[in-house]
C-alpha positions in Angstrom: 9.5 14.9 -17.4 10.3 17.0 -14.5 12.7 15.3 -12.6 11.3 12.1 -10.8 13.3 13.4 -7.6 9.9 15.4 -7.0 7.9 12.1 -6.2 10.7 11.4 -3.7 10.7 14.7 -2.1 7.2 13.8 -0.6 9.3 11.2 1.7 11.5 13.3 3.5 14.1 15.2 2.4 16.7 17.4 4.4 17.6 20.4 2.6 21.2 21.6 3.0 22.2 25.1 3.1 23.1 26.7 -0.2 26.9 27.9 1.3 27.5 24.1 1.9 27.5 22.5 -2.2 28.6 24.8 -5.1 26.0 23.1 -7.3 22.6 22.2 -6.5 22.3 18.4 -6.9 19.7 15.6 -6.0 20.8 13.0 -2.7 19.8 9.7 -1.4 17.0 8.3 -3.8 15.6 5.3 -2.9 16.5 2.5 -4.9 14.6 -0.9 -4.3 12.2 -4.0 -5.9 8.8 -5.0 -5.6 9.6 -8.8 -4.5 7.8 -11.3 -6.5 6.0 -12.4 -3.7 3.7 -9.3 -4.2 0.7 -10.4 -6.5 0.8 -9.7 -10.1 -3.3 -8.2 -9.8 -5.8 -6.8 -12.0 -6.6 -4.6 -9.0 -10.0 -5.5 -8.9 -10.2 -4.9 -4.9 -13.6 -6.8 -4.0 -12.4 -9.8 -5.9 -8.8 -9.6 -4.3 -10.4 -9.1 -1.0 -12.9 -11.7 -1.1 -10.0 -14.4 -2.6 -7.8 -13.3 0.4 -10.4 -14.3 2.5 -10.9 -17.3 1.3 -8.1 -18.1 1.7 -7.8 -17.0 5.3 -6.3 -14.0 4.8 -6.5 -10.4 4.4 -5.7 -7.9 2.1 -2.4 -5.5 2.1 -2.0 -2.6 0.0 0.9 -0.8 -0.6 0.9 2.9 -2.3 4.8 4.0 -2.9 6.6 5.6 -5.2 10.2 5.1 -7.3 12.8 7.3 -5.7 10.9 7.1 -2.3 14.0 6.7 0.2 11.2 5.4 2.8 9.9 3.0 0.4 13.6 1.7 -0.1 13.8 1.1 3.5 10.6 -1.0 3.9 11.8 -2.9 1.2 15.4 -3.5 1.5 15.5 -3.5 5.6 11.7 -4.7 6.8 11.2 -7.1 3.6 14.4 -8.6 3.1 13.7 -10.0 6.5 12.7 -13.6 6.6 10.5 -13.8 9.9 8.7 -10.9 8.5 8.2 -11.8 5.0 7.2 -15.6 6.3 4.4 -13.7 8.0 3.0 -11.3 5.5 3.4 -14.2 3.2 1.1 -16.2 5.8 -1.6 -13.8 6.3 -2.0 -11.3 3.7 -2.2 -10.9 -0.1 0.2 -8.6 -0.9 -0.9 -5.8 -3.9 1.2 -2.5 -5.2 0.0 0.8 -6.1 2.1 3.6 -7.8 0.9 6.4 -6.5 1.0 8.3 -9.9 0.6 5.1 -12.1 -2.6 5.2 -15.1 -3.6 1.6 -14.2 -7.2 0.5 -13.4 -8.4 0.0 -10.0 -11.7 -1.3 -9.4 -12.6 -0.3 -5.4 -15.0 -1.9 -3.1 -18.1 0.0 -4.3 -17.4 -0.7 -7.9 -16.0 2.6 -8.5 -13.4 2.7 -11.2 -10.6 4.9 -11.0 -6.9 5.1 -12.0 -4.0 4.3 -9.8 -3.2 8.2 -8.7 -7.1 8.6 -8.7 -7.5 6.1 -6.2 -4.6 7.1 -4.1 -5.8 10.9 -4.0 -9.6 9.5 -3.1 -7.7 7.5 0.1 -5.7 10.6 1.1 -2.6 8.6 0.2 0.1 12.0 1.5 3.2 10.2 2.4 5.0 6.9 1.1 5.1 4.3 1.9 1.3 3.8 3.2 0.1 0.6 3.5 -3.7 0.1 4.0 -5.5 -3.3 4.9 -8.4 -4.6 4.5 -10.7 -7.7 5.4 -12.7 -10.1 3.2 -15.6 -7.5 3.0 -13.6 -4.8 2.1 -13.7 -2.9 5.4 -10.3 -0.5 6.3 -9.1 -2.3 9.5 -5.7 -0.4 9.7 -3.9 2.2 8.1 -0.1 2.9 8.3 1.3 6.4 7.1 5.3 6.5 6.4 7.4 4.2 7.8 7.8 2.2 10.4 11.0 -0.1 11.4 10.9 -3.6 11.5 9.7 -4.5 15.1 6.8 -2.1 14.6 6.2 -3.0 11.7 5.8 -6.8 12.4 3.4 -5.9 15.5 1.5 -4.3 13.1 0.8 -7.0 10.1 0.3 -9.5 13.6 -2.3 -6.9 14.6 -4.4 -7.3 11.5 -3.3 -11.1 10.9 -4.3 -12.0 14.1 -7.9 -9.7 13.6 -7.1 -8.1 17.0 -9.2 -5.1 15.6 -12.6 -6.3 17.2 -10.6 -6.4 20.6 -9.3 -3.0 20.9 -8.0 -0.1 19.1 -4.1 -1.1 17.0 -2.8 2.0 20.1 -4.2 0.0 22.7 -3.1 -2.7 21.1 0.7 -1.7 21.1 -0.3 0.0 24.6 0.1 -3.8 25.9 3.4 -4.6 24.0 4.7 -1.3 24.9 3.7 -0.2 28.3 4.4 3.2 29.2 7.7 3.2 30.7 8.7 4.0 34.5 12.5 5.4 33.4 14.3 8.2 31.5 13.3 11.6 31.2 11.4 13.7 28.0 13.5 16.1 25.8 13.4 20.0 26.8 12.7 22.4 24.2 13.1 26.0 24.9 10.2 26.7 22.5 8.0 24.2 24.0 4.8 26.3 25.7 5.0 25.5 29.5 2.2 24.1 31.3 -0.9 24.1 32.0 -1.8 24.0 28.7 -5.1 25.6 27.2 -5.1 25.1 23.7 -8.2 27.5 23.2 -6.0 30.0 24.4 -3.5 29.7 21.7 -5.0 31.5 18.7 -2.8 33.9 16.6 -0.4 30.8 15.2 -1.4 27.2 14.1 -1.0 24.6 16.9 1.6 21.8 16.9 1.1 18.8 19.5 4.1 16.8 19.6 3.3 13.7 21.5 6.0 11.9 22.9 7.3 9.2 25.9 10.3 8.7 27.9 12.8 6.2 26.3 11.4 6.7 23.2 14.4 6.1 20.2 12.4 8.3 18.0 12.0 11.0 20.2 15.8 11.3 20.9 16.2 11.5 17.0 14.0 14.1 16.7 15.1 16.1 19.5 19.2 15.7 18.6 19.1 15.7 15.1 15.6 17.4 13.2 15.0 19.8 16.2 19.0 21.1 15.6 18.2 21.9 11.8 18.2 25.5 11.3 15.6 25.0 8.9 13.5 23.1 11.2 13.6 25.7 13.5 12.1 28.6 11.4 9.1 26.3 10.7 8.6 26.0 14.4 8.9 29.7 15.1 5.5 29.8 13.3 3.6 27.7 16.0 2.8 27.2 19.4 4.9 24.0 20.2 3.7 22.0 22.6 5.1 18.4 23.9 2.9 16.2 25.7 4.4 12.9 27.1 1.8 10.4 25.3 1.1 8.6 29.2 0.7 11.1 31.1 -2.5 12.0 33.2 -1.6 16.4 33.2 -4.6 17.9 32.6 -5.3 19.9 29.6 -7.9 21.7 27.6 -8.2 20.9 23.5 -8.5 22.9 21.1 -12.4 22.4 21.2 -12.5 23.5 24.7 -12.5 19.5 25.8 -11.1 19.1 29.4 -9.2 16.3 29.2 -5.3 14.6 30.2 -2.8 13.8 27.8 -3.0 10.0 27.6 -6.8 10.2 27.0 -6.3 12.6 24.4 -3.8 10.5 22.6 -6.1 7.6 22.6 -8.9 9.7 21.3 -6.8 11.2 18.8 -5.9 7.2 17.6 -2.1 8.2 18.5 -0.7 4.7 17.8 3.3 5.7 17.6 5.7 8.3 18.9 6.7 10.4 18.7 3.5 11.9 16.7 3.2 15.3 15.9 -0.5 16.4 15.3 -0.9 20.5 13.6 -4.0 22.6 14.6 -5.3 25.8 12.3 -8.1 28.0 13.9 -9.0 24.8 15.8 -9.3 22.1 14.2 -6.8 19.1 12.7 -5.0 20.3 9.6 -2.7 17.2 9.1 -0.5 15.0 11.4 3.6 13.6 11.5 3.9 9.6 11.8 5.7 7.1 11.8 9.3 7.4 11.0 10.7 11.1 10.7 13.2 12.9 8.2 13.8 16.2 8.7 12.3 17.8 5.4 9.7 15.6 5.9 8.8 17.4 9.2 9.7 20.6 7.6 7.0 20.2 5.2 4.6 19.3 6.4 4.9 22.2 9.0 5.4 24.7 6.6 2.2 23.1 4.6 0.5 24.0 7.5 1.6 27.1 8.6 1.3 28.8 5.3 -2.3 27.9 5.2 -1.7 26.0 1.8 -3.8 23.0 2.9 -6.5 25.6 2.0 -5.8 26.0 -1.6 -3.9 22.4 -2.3 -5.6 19.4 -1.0 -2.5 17.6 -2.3 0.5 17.9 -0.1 2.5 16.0 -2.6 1.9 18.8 -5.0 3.1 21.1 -2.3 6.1 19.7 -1.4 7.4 19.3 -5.5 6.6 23.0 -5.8 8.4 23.5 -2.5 11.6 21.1 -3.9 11.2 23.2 -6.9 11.8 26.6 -5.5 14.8 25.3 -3.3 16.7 23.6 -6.6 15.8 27.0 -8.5 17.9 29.2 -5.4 20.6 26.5 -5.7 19.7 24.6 -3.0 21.1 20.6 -2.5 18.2 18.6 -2.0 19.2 15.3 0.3 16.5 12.4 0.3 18.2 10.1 3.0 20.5 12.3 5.6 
């Protein structure tokens, strides 16, 4: 088997430069356990979903992977604490899914596929992602990567509390998180100055970075991905454009829509930041959330601005081949720096 490290790489890796180990070696994979909390299912998803109801409660599923540094971290830091697991416990049936397993799953329309079936039909690109569901078997949220405890938790209270017929899980963090009134947004000197006209911008992809002021994330991204040499050639191969998530500056999509920032972001369902969004020749090729890595954001941009989403539907796929190809020139592959 080709080293399992390739599932990982799909999580986030930060490649070091070749000058800085004398061997190429594999960092940081993700070591963690399914609790036993976490039903023991056929994965017949109707029947799960209509027993959770039942039973008052909805349906989570989780799609990871072993080796998955991400997956370690939802499991060991989000799920090892007790307010949080009390509360999934309370609302939610919990199931697993490997992402490349061979078991059976039996969706909502009676469909039968296997587990990696299943995850490609869902568009299951990054782990951990966690989908959930009500009694009748209707998506009600959908989170991709990571997200740290306190999000996390306003999350699962989201769905457990069926806020989804109220408003939109953005608007709903919208009123826990109010756009602030301090602090300032990082400066990038490759960042396209205003006004922006995205229909303008035609001979490179497109990436929207939407951010706020005292945003956590966004100073991580700005002081330690941004800084990564390698980071930085990916970006040389778009117009880079930040967009402070609240704010009412006009702009123009991609589609020609005149619009502001904050109403774009809603329309655009961006829930989290900061949230980078990647246009090619117009339209939406794939988006960053959640928590960021810095291979992780390297890949994905590089997926992009390649044009490989046009050949492989499976960025996973991408990303071992990718992992490959860096091993191969000697390269030290980190999962967790």
């Amino acid at each position: 088997m080709k080293l399992f490290f390739l599932v990982a790489a799909l999580c986030g890796l930060v490649f070091l430069n070749s000058s800085q180990a004398e061997t190429p070696a594999i960092k940081g994979v993700g070591q963690y356990t399914i609790p036993d909390w976490f039903k023991n299912s056929f994965l017949d998803l109707p029947a799960e979903a209509a027993e959770a109801g039942a039973s008052g409660k909805r349906l989570l599923i989780y799609f990871g992977q072993d080796g998955c540094p991400y997956c370690a971290e939802l499991f060991n830091n989000n799920f090892s604490q007790r307010h949080i697991v009390d509360y999934t416990r309370a609302h939610f049936e919990s199931i697993d899914i490997n992402l490349w397993g061979d078991r059976e799953v039996t969706d909502f329309d009676g469909r039968r596929f296997t587990e990696k079936e299943f995850s490609t039909k869902y568009k299951v690109w990054f782990t951990p992602t966690i989908l959930f569901f009500d009694e009748h078997g209707k998506q009600v949220l959908r989170i991709n990567g990571y997200y740290p405890p306190h999000r996390f938790l306003q999350a699962l209270q989201y769905v457990g509390n069926k806020r989804e017929g109220e408003m939109s899980f953005s608007q709903y963090l919208a009123t826990l998180s109010p756009a602030p009134t301090a602090g300032v947004l990082h400066a990038e000197a490759f960042f396209v100055p205003p006004p922006h006209d995205l229909r303008k911008l035609k001979d490179k992809p497109i990436a929207v970075f939407f951010e706020q002021k005292d945003c956590s994330g966004c100073d991580t991204l700005h002081q330690n991905i941004f800084r990564q040499p390698a980071t930085r050639e990916q970006l040389k191969r778009f117009h880079v454009l930040q967009l402070d998530r609240w704010s009412d500056a006009p702009l123009v999509t991609p589609q020609g829509q005149k619009t502001t920032a904050r109403q774009w972001a809603t329309s655009l369902n961006v829930a989290y930041v900061p949230t980078a969004v990647l246009f090619d020749q117009g339209k939406e090729v794939i988006r960053i959330e959640a928590f960021l890595k810095a291979f992780h954001v390297q890949s994905v941009l590089d997926y992009a601005a390649s044009g490989a989403y046009r050949t492989q539907p499976d960025l996973q796929r991408f990303i071992q081949a990718r992992a490959e190809r860096l091993l191969e020139h000697g390269v030290t592959v980190d999962l967790w720096e």
